[in-house]
BALOBA-1460 file (C-alpha; in Angstrom, 3 decimals):
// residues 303
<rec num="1" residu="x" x="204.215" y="131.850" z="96.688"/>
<rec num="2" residu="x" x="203.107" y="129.716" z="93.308"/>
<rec num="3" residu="x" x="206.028" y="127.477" z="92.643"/>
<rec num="4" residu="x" x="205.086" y="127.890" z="88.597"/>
<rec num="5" residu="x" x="203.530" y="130.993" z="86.957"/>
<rec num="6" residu="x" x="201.458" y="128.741" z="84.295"/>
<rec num="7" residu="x" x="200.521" y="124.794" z="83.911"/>
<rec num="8" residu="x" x="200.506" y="123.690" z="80.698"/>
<rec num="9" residu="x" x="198.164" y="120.776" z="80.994"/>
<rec num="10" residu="x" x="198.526" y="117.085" z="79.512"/>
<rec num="11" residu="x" x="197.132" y="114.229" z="79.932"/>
<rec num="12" residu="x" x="199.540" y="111.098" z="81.502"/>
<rec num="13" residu="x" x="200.577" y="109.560" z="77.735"/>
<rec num="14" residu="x" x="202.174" y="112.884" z="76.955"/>
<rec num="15" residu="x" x="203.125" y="114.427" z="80.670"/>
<rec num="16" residu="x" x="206.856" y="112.848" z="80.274"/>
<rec num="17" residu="x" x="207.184" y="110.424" z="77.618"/>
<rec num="18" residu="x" x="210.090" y="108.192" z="76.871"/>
<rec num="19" residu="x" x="212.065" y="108.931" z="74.324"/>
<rec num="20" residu="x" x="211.116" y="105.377" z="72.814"/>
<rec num="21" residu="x" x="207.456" y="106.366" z="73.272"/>
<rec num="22" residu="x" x="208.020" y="109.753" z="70.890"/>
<rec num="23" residu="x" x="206.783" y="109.444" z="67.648"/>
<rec num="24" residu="x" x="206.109" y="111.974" z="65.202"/>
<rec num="25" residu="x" x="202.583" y="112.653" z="66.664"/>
<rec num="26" residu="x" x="203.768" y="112.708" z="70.415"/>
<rec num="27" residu="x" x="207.008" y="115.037" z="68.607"/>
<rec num="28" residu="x" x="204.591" y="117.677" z="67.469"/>
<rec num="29" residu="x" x="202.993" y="117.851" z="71.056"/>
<rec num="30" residu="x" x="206.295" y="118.729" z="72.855"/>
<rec num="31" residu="x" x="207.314" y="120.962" z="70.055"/>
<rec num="32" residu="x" x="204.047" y="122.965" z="70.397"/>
<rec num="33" residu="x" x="204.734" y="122.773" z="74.174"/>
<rec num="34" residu="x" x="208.339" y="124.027" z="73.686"/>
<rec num="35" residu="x" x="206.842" y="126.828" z="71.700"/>
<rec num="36" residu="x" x="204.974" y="127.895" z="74.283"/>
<rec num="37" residu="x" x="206.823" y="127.803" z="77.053"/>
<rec num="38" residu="x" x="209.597" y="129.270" z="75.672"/>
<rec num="39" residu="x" x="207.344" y="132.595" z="74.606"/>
<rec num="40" residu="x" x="206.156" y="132.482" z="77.980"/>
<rec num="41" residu="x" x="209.980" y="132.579" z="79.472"/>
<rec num="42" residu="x" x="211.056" y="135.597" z="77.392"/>
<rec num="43" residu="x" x="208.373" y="137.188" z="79.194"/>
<rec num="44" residu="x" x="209.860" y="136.246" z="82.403"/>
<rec num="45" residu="x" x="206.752" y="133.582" z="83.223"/>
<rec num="46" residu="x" x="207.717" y="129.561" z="84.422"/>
<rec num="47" residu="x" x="205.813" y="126.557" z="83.334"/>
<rec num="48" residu="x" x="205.627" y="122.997" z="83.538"/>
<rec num="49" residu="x" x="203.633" y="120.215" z="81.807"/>
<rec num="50" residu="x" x="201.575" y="118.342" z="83.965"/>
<rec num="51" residu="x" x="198.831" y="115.419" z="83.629"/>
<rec num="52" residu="x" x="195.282" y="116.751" z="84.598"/>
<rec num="53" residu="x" x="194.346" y="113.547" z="86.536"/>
<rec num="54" residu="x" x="197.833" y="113.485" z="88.430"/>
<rec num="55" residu="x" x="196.604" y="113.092" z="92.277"/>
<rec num="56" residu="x" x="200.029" y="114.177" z="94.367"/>
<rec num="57" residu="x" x="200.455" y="117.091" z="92.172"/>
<rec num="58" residu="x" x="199.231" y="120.289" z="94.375"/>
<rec num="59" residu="x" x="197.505" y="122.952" z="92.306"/>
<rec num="60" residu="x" x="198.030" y="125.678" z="94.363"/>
<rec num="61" residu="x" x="201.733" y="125.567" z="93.321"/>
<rec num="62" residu="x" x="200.530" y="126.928" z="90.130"/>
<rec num="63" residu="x" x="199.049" y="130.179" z="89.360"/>
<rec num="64" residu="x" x="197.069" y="129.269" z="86.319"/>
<rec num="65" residu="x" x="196.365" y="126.244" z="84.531"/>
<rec num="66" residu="x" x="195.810" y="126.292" z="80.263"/>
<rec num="67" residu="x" x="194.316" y="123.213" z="78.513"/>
<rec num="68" residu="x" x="197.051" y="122.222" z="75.885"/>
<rec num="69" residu="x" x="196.483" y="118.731" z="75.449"/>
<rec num="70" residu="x" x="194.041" y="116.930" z="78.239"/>
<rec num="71" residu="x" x="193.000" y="114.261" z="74.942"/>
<rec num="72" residu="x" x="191.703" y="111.878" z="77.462"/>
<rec num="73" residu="x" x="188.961" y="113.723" z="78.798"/>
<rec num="74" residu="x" x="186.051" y="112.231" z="77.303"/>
<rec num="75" residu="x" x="187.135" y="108.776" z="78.008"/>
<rec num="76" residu="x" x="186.935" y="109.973" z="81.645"/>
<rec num="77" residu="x" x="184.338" y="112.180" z="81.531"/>
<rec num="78" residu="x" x="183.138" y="112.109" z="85.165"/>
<rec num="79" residu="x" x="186.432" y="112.079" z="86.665"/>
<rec num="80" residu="x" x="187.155" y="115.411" z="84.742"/>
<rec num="81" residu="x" x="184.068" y="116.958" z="85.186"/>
<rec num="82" residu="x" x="184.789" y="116.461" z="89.024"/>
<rec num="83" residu="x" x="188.592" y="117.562" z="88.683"/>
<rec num="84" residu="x" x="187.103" y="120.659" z="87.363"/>
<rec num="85" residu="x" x="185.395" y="121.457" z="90.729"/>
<rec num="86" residu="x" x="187.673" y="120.494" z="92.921"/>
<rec num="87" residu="x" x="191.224" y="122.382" z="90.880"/>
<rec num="88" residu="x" x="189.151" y="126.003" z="90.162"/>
<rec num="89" residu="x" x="189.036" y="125.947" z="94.786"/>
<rec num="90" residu="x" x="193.357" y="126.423" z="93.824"/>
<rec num="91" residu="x" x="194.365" y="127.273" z="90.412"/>
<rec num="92" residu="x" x="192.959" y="129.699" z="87.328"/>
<rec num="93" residu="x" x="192.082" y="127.752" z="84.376"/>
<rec num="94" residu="x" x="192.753" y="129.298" z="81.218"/>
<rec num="95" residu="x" x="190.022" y="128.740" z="79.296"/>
<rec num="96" residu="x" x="187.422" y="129.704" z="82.163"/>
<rec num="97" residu="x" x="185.824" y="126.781" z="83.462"/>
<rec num="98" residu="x" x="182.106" y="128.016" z="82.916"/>
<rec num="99" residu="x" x="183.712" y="128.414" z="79.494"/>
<rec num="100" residu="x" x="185.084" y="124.885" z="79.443"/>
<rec num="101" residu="x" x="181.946" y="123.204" z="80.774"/>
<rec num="102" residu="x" x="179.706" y="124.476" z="78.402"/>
<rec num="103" residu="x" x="182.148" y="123.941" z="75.335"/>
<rec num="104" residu="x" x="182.311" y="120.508" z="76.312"/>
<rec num="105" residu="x" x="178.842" y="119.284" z="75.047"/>
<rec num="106" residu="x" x="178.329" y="120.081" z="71.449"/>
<rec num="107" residu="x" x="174.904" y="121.099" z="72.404"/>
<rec num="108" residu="x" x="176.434" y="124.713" z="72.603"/>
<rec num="109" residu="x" x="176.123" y="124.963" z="68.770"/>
<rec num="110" residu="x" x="172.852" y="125.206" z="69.461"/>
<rec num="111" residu="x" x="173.455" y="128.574" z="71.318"/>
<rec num="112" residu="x" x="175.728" y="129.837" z="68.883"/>
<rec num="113" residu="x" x="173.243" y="129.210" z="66.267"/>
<rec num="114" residu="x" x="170.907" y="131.366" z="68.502"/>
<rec num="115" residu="x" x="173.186" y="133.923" z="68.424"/>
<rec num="116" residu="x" x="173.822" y="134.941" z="64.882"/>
<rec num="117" residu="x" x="176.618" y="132.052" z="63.775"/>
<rec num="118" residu="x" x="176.263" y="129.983" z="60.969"/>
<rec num="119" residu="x" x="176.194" y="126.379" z="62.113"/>
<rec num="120" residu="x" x="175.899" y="122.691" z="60.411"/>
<rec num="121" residu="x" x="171.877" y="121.992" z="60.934"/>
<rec num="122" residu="x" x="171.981" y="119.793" z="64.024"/>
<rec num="123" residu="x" x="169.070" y="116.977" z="65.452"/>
<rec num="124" residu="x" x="170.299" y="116.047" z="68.937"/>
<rec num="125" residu="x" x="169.051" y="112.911" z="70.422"/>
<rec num="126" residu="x" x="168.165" y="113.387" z="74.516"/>
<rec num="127" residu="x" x="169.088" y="109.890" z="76.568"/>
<rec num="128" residu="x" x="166.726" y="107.526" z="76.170"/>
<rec num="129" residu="x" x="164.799" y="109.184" z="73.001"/>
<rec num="130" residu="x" x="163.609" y="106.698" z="70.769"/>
<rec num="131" residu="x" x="164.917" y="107.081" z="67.363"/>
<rec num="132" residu="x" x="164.764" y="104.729" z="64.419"/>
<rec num="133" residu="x" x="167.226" y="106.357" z="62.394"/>
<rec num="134" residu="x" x="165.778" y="106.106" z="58.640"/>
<rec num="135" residu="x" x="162.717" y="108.470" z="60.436"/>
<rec num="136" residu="x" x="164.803" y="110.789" z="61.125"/>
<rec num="137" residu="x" x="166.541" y="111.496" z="57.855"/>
<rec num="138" residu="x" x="163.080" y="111.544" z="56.263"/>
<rec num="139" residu="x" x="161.784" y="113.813" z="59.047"/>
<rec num="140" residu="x" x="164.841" y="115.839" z="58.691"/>
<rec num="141" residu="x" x="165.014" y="115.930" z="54.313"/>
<rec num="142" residu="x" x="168.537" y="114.399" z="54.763"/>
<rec num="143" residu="x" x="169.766" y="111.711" z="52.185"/>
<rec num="144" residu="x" x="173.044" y="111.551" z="53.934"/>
<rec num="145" residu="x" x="174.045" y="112.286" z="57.220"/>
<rec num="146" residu="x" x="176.474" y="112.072" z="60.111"/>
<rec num="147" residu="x" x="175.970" y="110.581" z="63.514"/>
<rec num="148" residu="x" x="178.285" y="111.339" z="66.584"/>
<rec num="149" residu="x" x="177.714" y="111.854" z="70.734"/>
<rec num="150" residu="x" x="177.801" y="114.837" z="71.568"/>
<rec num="151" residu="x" x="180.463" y="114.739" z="74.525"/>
<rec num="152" residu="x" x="183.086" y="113.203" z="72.519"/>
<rec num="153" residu="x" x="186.625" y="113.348" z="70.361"/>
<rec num="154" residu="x" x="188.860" y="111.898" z="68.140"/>
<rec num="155" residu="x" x="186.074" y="110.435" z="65.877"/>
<rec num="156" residu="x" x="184.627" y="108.259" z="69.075"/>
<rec num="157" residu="x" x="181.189" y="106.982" z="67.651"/>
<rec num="158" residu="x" x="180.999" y="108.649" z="64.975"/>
<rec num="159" residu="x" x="179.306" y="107.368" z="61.814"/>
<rec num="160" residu="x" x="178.040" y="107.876" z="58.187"/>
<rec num="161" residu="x" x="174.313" y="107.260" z="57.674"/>
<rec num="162" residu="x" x="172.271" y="107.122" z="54.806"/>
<rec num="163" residu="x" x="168.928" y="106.193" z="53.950"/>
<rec num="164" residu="x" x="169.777" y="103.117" z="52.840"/>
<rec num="165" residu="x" x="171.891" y="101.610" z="55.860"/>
<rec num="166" residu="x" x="169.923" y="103.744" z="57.794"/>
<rec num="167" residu="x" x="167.986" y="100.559" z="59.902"/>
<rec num="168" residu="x" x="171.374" y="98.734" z="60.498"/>
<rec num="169" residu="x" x="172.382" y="101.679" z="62.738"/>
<rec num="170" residu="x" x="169.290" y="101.027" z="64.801"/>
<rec num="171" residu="x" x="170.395" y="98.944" z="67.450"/>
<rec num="172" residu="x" x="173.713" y="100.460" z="67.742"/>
<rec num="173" residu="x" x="172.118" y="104.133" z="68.133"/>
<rec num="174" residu="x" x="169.669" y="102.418" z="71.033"/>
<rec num="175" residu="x" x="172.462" y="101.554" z="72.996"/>
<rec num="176" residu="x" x="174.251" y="104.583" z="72.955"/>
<rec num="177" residu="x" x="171.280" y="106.575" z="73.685"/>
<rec num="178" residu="x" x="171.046" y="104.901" z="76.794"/>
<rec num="179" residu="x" x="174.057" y="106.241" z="78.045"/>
<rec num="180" residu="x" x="174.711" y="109.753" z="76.803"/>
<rec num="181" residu="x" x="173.198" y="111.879" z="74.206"/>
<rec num="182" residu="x" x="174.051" y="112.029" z="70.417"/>
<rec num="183" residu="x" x="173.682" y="114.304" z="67.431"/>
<rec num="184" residu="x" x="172.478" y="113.937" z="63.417"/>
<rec num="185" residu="x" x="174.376" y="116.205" z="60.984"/>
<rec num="186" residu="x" x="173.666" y="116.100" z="57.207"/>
<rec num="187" residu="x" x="176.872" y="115.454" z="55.576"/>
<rec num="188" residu="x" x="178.777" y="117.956" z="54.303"/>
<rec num="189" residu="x" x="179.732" y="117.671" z="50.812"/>
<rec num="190" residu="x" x="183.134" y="119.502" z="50.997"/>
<rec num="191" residu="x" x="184.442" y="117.381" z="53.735"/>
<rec num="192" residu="x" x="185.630" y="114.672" z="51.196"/>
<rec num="193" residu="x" x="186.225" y="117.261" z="48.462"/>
<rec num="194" residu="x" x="188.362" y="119.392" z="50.100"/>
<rec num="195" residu="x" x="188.469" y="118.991" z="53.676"/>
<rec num="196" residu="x" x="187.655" y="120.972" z="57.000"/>
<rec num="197" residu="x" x="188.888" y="124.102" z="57.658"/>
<rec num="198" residu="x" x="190.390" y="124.834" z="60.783"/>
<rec num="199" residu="x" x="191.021" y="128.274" z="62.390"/>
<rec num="200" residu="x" x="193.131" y="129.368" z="65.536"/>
<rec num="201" residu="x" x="191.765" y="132.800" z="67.505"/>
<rec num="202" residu="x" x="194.112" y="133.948" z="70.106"/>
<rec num="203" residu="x" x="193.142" y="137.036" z="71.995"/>
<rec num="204" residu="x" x="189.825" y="137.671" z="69.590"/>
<rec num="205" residu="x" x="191.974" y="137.532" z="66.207"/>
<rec num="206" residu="x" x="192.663" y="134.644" z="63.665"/>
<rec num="207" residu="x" x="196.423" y="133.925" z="63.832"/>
<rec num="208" residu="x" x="196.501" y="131.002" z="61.493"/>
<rec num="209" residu="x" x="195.095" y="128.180" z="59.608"/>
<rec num="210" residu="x" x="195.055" y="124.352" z="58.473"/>
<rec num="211" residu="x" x="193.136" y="122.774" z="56.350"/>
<rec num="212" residu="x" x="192.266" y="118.894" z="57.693"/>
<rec num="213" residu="x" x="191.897" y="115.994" z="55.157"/>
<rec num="214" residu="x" x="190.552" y="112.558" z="55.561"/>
<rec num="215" residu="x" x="192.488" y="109.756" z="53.597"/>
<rec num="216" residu="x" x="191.073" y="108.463" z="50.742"/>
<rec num="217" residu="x" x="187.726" y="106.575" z="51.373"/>
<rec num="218" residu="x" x="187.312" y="107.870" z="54.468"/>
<rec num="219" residu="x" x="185.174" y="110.926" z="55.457"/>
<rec num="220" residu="x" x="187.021" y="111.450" z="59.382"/>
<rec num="221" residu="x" x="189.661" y="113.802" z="59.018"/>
<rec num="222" residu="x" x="191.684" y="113.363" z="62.342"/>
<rec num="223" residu="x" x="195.255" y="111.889" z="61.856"/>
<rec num="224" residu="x" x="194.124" y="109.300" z="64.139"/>
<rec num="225" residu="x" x="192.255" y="108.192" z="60.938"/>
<rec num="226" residu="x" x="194.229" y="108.673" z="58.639"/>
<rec num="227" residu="x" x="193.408" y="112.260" z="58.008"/>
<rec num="228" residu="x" x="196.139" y="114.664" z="57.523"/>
<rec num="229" residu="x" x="196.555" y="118.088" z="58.034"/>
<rec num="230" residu="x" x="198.510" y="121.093" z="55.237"/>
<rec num="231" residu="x" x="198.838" y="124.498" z="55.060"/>
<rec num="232" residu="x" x="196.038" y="127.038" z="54.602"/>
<rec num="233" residu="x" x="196.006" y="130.976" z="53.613"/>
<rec num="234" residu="x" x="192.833" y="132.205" z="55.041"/>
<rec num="235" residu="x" x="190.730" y="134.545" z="53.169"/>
<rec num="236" residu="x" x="189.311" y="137.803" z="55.272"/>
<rec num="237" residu="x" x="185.937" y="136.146" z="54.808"/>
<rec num="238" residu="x" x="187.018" y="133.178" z="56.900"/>
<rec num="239" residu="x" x="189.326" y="134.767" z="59.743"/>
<rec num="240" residu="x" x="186.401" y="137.209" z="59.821"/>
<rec num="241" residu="x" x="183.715" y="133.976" z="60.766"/>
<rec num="242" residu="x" x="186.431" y="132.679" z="63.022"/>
<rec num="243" residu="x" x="186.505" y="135.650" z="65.167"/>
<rec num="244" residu="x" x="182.777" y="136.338" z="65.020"/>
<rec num="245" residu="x" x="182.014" y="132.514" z="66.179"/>
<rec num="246" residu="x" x="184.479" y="133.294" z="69.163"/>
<rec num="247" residu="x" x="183.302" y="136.340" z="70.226"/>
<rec num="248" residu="x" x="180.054" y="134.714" z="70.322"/>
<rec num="249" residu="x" x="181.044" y="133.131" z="73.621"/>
<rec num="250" residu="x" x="180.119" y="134.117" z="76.692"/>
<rec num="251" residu="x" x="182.488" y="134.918" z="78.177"/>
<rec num="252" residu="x" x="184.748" y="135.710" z="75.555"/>
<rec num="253" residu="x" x="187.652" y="132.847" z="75.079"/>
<rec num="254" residu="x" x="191.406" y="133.782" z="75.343"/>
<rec num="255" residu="x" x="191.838" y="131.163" z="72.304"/>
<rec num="256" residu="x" x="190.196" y="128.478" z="70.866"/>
<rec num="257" residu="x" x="189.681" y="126.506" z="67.087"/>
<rec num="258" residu="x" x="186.862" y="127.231" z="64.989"/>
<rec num="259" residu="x" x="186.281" y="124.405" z="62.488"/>
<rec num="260" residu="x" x="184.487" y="125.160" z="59.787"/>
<rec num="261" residu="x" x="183.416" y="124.235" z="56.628"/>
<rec num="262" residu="x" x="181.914" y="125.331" z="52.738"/>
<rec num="263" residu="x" x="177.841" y="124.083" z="53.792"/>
<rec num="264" residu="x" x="175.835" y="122.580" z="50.774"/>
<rec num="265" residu="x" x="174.937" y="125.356" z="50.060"/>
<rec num="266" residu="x" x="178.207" y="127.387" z="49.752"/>
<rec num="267" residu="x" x="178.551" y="129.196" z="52.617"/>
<rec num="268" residu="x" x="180.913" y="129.064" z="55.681"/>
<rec num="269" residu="x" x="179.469" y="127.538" z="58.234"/>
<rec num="270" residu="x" x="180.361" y="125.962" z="61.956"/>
<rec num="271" residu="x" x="181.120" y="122.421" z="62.246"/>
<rec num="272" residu="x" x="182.553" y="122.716" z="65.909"/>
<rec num="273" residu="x" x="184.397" y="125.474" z="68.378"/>
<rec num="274" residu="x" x="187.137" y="123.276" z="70.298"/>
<rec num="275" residu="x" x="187.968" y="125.848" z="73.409"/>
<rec num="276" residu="x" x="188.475" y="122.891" z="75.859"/>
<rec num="277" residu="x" x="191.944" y="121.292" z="74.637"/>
<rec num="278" residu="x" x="192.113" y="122.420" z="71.009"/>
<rec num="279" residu="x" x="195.254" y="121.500" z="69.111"/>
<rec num="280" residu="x" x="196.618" y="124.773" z="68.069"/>
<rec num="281" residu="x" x="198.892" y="123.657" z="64.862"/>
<rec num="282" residu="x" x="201.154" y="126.144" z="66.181"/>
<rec num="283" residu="x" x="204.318" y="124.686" z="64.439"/>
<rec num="284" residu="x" x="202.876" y="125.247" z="61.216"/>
<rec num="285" residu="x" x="203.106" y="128.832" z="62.263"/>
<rec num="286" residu="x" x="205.252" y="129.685" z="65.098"/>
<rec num="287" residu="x" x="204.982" y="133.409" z="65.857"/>
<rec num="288" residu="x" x="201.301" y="132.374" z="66.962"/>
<rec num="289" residu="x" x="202.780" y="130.401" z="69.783"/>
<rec num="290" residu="x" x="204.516" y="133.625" z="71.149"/>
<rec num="291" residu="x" x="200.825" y="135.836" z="70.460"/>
<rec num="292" residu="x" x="199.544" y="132.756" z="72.712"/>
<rec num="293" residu="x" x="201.922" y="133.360" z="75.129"/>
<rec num="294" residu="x" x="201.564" y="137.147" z="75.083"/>
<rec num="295" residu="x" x="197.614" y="136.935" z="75.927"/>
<rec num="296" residu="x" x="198.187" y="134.264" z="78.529"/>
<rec num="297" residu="x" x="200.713" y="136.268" z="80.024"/>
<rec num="298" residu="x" x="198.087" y="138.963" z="80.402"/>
<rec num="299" residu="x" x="196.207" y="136.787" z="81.745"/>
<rec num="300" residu="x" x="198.331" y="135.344" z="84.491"/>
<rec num="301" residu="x" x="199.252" y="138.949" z="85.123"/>
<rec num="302" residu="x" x="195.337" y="140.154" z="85.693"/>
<rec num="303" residu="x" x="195.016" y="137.799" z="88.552"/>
């Protein structure tokens, strides 16, 4: 018999931290967590935070395993991708993993564009492609545009191009290329104006929002840029995009974040769908934390 009903998984900064190691950023982690795991208590369901990549922890003493916070991922991307194989032999994930693995390259957006959604135009760059930059934006009619990889987070690589300093991004986009693929955005006017707009869907329906913004002179709006995050109302035109771009998904998720933003040309449109390890702003709205637990108690139950 499972030891623990659910896994709430971490990566090793946040699995147990010291109370001298809690700042306000590790503080809204274990709050979340708390959030969580007590909605998933009342319903009579035990937990227990846990670090991915821990090797003497056995998997089978848990009978499902939800990505809450695994932030390290793409640093070790080939040690998680082979954690994946080997933890699905003992454990559930929640997300799926055929979910996981194909929401963890940003070429997806490419299939979600295919089916119906609204996404930012997108140029990916295959490893090994040659690609002088300044071509591309004239190829492409961009002025301005964003370059990132496409396996990535936290703003890794991730870089505002335009025409004119286009050339001195040459060398640097060569060298990346030879290592993992990458992606050309145009930029997205609102970003700086207003922000990005994030959306949680738990169990097919928006619960909440945020809206993310960068810091002043600065176009990256994660906090570990300076970015930083308020409260947001969402209209029935946006939870209804949010829930359309995750029931896009095949299969469908159990939650996720759809980030999205105004396009030039007004309209909503997908900048990413984070399904893998999403942060979930559930403290700015609590009650979503116990609709989170609900559906993952459903979960947990169908197996």
């Amino acid at each position: 018999m499972a030891a623990y009903d659910v896994a709430l998984l971490t990566d090793r900064r946040y699995e147990n931290p010291s109370p001298e190691n809690v700042d306000w950023y590790v503080g809204h982690i274990l709050e979340e967590d708390e959030l969580v795991r007590a909605g998933l208590e009342r319903r009579g369901l035990s937990s227990v935070r846990v670090d991915w990549a821990r090797g003497d922890f056995d998997w089978k003493s848990v009978r499902s395993a939800v990505f809450r916070t695994t932030w390290d991922y793409f640093q070790r991307f080939e040690e998680f991708s082979g954690w994946l194989d080997r933890v699905t032999l003992d454990t559930r994930l929640i997300n799926s993993v055929e979910l996981v693995r194909w929401n963890l390259d940003k070429h997806y957006l490419a299939d979600l564009a295919g089916r119906g959604i609204r996404t930012v135009p997108t140029h990916y760059l295959e490893v090994g492609e040659p690609a002088p930059v300044r071509e591309l934006l004239a190829r492409a009619g961009w002025e301005h545009a964003v370059l990132k990889p496409t396996v990535s987070g936290a703003a890794r690589h991730t870089y505002r191009i335009d025409r004119e300093n286009a050339a001195a991004h040459d060398d640097l986009l060569a060298g990346l290329l030879e290592v993992e693929a990458m992606m050309l955005q145009p930029f997205q006017n609102e970003i700086v104006a207003s922000g990005e707009l994030t959306l949680v869907v738990i169990g097919g329906r928006c619960t909440h929002a945020v809206r993310k913004v960068a810091k002043q002179g600065d176009f990256r709006v994660q906090d570990d840029h300076g970015g930083t995050v308020h409260p947001h109302e969402p209209t029935r035109e946006e939870m209804l995009f949010a829930e359309r771009a995750a029931a896009a998904c095949r299969p469908v998720p159990v939650y996720g974040r759809v980030d999205v933003v105004r396009d030039n040309d007004g309209e909503l449109a997908l900048m990413e769908l984070e399904l893998v390890e999403p942060e979930l702003f559930l403290r700015f709205h609590p009650p979503a934390a116990d609709t989170f637990a609900e559906k993952l108690a459903e979960r947990v139950r169908d197996y």
